[in-house]
C-alpha positions in Angstrom: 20.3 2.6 -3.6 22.0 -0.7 -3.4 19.7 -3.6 -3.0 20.3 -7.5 -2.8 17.7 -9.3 -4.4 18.9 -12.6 -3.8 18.7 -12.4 0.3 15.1 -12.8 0.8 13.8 -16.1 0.4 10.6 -17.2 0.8 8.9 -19.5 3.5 5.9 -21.5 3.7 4.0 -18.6 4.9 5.5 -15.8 2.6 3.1 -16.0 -0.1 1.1 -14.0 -1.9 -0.4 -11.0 0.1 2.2 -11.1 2.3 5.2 -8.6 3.0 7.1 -9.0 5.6 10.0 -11.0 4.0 10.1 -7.8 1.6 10.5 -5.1 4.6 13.6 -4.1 3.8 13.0 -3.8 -0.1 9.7 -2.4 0.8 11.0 0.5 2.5 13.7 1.5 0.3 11.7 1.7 -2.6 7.7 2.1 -2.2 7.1 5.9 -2.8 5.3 8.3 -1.0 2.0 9.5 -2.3 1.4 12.9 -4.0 1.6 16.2 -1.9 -1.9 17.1 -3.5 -3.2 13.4 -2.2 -2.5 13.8 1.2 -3.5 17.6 1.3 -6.4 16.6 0.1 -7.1 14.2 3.2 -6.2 17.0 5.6 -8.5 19.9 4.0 -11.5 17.4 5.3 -10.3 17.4 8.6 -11.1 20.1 11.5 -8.6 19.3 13.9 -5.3 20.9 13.6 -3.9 17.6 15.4 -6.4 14.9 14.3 -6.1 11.6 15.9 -5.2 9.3 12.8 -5.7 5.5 12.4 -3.2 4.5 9.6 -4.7 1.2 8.6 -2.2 -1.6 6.8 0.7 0.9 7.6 3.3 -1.7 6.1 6.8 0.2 6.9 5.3 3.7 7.8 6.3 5.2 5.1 2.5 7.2 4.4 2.4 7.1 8.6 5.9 9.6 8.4 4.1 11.7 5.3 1.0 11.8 8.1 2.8 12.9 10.9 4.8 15.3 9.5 1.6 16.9 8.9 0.5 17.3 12.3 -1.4 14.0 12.7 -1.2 12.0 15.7 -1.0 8.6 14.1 -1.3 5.0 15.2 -0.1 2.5 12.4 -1.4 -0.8 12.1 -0.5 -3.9 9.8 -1.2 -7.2 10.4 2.1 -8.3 10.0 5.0 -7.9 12.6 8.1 -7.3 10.3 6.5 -5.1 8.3 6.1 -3.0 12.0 9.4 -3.7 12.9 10.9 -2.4 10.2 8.4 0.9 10.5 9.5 1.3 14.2 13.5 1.5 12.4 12.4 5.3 11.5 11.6 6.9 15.0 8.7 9.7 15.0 7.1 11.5 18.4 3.8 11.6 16.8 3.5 7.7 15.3 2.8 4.6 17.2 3.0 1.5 15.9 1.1 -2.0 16.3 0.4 -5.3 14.9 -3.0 -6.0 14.5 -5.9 -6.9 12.1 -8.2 -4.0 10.7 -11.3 -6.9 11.7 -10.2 -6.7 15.4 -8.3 -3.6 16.4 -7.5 -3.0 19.8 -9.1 0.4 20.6 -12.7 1.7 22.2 -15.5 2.6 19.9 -14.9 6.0 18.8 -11.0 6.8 19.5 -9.9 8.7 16.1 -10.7 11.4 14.0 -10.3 9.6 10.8 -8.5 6.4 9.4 -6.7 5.8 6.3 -5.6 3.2 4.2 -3.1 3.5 1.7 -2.2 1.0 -1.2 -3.6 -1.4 1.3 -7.2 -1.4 1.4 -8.0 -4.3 -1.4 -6.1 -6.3 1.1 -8.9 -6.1 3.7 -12.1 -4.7 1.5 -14.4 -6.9 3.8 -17.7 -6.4 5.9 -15.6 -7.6 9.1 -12.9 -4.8 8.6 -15.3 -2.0 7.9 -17.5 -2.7 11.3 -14.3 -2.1 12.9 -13.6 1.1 11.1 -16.7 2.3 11.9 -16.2 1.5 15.5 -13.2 3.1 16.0 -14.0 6.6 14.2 -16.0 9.1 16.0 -19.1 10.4 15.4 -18.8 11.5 11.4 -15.6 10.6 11.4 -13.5 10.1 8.1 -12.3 7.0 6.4 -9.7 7.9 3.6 -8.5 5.3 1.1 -5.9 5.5 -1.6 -4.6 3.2 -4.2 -1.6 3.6 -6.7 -3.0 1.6 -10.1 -0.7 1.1 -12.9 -2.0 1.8 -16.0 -1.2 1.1 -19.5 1.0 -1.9 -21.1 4.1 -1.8 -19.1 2.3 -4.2 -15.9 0.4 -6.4 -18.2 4.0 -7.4 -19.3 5.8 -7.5 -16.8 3.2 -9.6 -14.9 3.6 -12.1 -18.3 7.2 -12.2 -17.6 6.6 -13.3 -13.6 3.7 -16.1 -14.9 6.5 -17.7 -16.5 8.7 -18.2 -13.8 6.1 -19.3 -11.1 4.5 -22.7 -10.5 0.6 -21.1 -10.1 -1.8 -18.4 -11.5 -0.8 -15.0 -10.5 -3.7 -14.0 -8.2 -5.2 -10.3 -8.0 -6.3 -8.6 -4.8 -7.8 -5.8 -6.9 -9.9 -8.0 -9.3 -13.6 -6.7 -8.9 -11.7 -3.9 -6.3 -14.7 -1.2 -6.0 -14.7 0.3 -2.9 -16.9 3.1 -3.2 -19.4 0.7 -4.0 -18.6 -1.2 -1.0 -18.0 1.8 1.3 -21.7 2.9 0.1 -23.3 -0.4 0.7 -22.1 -0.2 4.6 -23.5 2.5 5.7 -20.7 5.1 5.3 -22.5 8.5 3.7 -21.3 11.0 1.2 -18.8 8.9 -0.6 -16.8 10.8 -3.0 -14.4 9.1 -5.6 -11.7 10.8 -7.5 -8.8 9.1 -10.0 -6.0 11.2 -11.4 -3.5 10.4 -13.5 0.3 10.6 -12.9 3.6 9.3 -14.6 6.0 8.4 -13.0 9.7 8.1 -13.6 12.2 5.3 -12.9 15.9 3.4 -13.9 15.6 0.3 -14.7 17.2 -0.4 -11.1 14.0 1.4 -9.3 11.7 -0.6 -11.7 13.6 -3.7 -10.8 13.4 -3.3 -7.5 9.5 -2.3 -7.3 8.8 -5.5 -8.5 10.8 -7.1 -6.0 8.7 -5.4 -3.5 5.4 -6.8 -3.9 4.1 -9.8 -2.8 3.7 -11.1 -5.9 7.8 -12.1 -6.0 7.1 -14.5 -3.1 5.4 -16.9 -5.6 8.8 -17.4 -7.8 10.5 -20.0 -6.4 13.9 -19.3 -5.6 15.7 -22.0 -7.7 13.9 -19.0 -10.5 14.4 -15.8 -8.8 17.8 -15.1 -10.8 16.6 -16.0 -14.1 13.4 -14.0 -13.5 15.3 -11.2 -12.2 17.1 -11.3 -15.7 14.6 -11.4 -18.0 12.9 -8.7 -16.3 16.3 -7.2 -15.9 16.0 -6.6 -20.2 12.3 -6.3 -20.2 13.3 -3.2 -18.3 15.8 -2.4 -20.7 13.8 -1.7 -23.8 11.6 0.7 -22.0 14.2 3.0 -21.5 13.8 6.5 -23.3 16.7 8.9 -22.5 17.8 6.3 -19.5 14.4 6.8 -17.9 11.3 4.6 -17.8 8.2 6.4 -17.8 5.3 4.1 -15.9 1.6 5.8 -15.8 0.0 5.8 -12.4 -3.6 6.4 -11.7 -4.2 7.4 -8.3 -7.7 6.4 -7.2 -9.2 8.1 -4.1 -12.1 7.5 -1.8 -13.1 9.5 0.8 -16.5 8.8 2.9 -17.9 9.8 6.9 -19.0 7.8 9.3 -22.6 8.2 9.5 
């Protein structure tokens, strides 16, 4: 994996919350989720070949793991590099689209489920769900997953960031309960599930991760080298046996359309 840090510069509208700059990075390293996660979605699904809205797709890369599957997925993200770069990895079951989850483009009751992964917090709002619900069918499924880091190794690396940006480092996820808030808009039988993971990267993968979220945007870049190499030897002293071991808690919720 050979990645260039330094290319991607920020604009006035690459802030926080917002990808598309990071394409590239994005799809080189974000993972896929867990086998058991997505097996999971698919053994509450009748159709062999469910029609599959994949909400906040970014670069496709849980679109390909859906496909590959048997879904017939549409992939949506409201921003139009992030589907540019999706469209780079051709698949006969995926189209792709720019569009907001509060205003997508289909009839009332086109899909057999939607999903949302790592994406969700991003639009958790009353507007995006009456959409959701539009588009489903009759008890049709809404599926969200998150990837939460747990443990020390975020809390310090987000320290390390706060000193090189010019603002407070802002959370998407802060008060981020959406069972809660799938209950309280009418979607029935809402089951939640977290389970732990660790995963395990070089200091290069860990590097680059970092790189990959939105939060990087808010370094200026005047910073981004000396941030890069502090975090760079934050990185460093993790290491056991060359490897960094980072827990993961992957938080699942699965609810129907009522």
């Amino acid at each position: 994996m050979s990645l260039n840090f330094m290319t991607e510069t920020n604009s006035k509208k690459d802030g926080y919350g917002i990808f598309g700059n990071l394409s590239k990075t994005y799809d080189e390293v974000r993972p896929t989720m867990p086998g058991g996660v997505i097996d999971d979605f698919f053994s509450h699904l009748s159709s062999q070949k469910p029609l599959v809205i994949d909400l906040g797709c970014g670069t496709g890369i849980i679109t390909r793991q859906l496909a590959t599957r048997g879904a017939i997925v549409t992939g949506t993200d409201i921003d139009s590099r992030m589907i540019e770069q999706a469209r780079q990895h051709q698949h006969e079951h995926i189209n792709y689209l720019v569009a907001p989850t509060e205003k997508l483009p289909f009839p009332d009751s086109t899909f057999d489920a939607a999903t949302a992964f790592s994406a969700f917090h991003w639009f958790a709002n009353i507007d995006a769900l009456t959409e959701i619900k539009r588009v489903l069918k009759g008890k049709g499924v809404f599926f969200v997953a998150n990837r939460n880091q747990v443990g020390d190794i975020r809390k310090k690396y987000l320290d390390i960031l706060r000193s090189f940006t010019d603002e407070p480092l802002p959370s998407a996820k802060r008060d981020y309960k959406p069972a809660d808030l799938l209950r309280s808009t009418g979607f029935t039988n809402v089951e939640e599930k977290k389970s732990p993971i660790v995963e395990k990267l070089t200091v290069g993968q860990s590097l680059a991760y970092v790189h990959s979220t939105s939060l990087w945007n808010l370094v200026p870049d005047n910073k981004k080298q000396a941030a890069l190499s502090a975090l760079n030897e934050f990185f460093k002293k993790q290491l056991t046996n060359d490897i960094i071991e980072r827990p993961i808690e992957i938080q699942t919720v699965i609810a129907w359309k009522a």
